[in-house]
N, C-alpha and C positions, 0 to 999 in steps of 0.2 A: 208666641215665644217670648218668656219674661226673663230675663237675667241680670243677676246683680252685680253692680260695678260700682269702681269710683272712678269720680271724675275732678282732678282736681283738688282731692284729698277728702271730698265728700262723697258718700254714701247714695246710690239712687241706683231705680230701675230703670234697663230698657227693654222695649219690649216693640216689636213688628207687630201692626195689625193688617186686617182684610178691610179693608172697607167700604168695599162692595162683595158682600158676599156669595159662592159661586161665580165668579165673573172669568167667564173665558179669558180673559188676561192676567193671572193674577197676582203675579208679579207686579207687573206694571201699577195694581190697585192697591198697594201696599202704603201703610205710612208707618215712618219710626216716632216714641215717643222717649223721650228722659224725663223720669221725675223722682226730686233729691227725695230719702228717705230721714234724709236729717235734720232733726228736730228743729225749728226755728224758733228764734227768742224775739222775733219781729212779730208785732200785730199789725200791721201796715197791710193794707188793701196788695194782692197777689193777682199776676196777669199770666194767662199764659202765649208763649211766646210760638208761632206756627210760621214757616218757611216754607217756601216754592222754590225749589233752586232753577236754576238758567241753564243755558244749552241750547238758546237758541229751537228750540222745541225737539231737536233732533239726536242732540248727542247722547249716546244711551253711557257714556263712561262719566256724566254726571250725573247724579243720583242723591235720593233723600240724606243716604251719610254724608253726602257732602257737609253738614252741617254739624258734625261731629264737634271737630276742632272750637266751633265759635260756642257750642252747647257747653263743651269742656270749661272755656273762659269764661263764660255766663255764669256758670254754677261754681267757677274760684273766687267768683269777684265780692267782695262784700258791696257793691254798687249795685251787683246787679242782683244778686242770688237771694238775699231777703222778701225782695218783691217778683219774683219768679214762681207761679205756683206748679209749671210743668213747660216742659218744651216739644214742640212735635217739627217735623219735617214731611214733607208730603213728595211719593212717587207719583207719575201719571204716563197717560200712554202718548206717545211723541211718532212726528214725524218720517216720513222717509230720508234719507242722507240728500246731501247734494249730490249731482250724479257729477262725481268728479272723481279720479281712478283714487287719490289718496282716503276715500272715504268707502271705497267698494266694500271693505273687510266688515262693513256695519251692515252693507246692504240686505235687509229680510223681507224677501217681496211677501213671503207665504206667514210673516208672523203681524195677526191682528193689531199688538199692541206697538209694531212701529210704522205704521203706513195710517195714522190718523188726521186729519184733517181740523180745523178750527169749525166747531167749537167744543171738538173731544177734549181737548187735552181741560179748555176752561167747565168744561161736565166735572171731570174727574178731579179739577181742585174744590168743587163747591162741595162734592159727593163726601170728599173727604174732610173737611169743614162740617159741615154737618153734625159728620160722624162724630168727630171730635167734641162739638157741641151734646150730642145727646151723651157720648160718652160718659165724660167730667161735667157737665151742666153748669159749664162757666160764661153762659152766654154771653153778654159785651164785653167781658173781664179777656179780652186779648190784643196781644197785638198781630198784626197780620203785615210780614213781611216776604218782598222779592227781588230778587236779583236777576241781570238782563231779562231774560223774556217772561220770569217769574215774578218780575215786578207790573210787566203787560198783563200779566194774567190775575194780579192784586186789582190791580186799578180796571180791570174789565166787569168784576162783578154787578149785576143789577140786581138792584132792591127784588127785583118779583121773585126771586129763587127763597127767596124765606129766610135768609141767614140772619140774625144777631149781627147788625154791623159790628166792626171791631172798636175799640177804644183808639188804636191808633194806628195807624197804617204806614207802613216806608217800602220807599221802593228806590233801588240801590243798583246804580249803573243802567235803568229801567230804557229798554224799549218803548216808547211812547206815541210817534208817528213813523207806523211801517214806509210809505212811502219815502218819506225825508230822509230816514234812513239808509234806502236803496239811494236813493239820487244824491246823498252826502258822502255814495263810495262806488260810484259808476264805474269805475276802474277796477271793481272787484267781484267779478262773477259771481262768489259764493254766497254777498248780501242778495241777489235776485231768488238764486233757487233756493237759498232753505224759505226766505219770505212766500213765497209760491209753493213747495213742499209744503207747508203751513197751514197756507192759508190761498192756497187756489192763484190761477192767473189776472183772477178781473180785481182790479185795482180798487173798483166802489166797494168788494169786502175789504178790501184793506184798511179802507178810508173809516168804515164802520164796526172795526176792529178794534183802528188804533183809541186809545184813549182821552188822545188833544180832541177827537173829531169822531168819535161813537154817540149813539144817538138811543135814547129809551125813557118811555114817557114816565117810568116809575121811576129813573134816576139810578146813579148808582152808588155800592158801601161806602164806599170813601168817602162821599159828601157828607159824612154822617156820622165818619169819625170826630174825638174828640182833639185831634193829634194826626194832621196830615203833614208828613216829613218826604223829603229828597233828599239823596245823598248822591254825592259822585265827585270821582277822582280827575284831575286834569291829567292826570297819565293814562290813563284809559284809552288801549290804544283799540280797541273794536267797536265801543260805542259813544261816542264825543259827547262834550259838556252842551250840547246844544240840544242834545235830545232831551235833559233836563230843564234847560231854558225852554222851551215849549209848552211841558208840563208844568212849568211856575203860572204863567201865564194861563194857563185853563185853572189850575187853582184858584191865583188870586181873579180870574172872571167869575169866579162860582163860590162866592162868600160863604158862608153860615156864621150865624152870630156864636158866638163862644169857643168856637171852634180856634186852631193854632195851627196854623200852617209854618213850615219854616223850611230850610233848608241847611246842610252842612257840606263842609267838605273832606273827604278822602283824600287816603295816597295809597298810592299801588297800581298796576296794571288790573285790567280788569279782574279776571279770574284770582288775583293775588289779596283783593279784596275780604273773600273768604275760605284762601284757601293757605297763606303762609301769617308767620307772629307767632315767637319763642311766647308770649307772655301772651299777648292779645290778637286779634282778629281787626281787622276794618270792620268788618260787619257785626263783631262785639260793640266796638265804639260807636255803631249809629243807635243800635240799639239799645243799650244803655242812655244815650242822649233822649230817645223818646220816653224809655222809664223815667227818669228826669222830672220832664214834665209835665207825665204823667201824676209821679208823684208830687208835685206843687200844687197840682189842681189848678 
């Protein structure tokens, strides 16, 4: 389905794809894409910009549009919208709910695409990645970004799946070490069960999961970016700046020469990140930061 819109006072399409097609879920295997129709007077090198939103792997009321708002400000921005050559957001199939009574109304034992386990949900963003590669045949020309547990699932790829790493990669309020996480909110039942919804009860998947402390002899994308970014808010009140503090540290232990590591900072509550801004997004502002410098080379 293609239809034409503005966004921001510019001209572009969107359009819902399958990206695995036939797929008993298929909803759930859906990606959205934006791209401006509007003539560009920029010859500057074009990246396309691709999102995994967050949810904690479970919550089915966030979803690929989530990223609507921050595409909107992307494509008003003369910062950003020059070197934007398309935008894409990616659905996937999630978890069971916590089994806790204010979550029951989500509960679908009998539907495939929400009772999935690790490492569906990271299948179905590489599946769609891909996709989006053979699609537009923009291979390294993208940035590859996520938020809470879609930043987990950024930074989980391994080299052997075949992808085109990205040019640049951020990950934004990101889950990094599952365990740390549970034990930095002991006090809060609902860090245990969706971790375990997730990702099973035994703790060495977790450990092999999380990104500080995952293991694969081929390595993985992001080491191979040209443009490794963190961002996160000190208001963040579900996932703390300490979970980025970890991930700094497995960065700078895992050099590549040329490469650009950096990190910025946010404001907002977590979800506020990319979800409120009369004018801008948080998650417009990281991303623009990496086009940045990107563009400096």
């Amino acid at each position: 389905m293609v239809e034409s819109m503005k966004l921001g006072g510019r001209a572009c399409t969107h359009e819902v794809h399958q990206y695995i097609p036939n797929s008993p879920t298929p909803v759930a295997h859906t990606l959205e894409t934006w791209v401006s129709t509007t003539p560009s007077a920029s010859e500057d090198k074009k990246y396309w910009i691709i999102y995994i939103h967050g949810g904690a792997w479970w919550r089915p009321m966030i979803t690929a549009s989530s990223f609507s708002l921050t595409v909107q400000h992307l494509l008003s921005s003369s910062n950003s919208e020059p070197h934007i050559a398309g935008c894409a957001s990616i659905n996937y199939r999630l978890s069971t709910p916590p089994p806790l009574p204010q979550f029951a109304q989500f509960v679908e034992p009998n539907n495939p695409a929400r009772n999935v386990k690790h490492p569906a949900h990271l299948d179905d963003v590489v599946a769609a990645i891909k996709y989006l590669q053979k699609t537009y045949g923009f291979a390294e020309s993208y940035i590859l970004a996520g938020h809470s547990c879609g930043a987990t699932l950024a930074f989980q790829i391994p080299n052997e799946v075949g992808l085109a790493p990205p040019d640049g990669i951020l990950g934004v309020e990101g889950i990094y070490d599952l365990a740390k996480l549970r034990n930095d909110h002991k006090d809060i039942p609902m860090y245990q069960y969706f971790t375990e919804s997730a990702f099973g009860n035994n703790e060495a998947v977790w450990n092999l999961a999380s990104p500080t402390t995952q293991r694969n002899k081929s390595g993985h994308v992001w080491e191979k970016a040209k443009i490794v970014a963190l961002a996160q808010s000190d208001e963040d009140e579900l996932v703390d700046v300490s979970q980025k503090e970890i991930m700094w540290e497995k960065i700078l232990g895992s050099p590549v020469e040329g490469r650009k590591d950096f990190t910025m900072q946010l404001t907002g509550k977590h979800d506020e990140i990319w979800r409120e801004g009369e004018t801008e997004t948080q998650l417009k502002v990281a991303f623009e930061q990496v086009l940045k410098l990107l563009m400096a080379g």
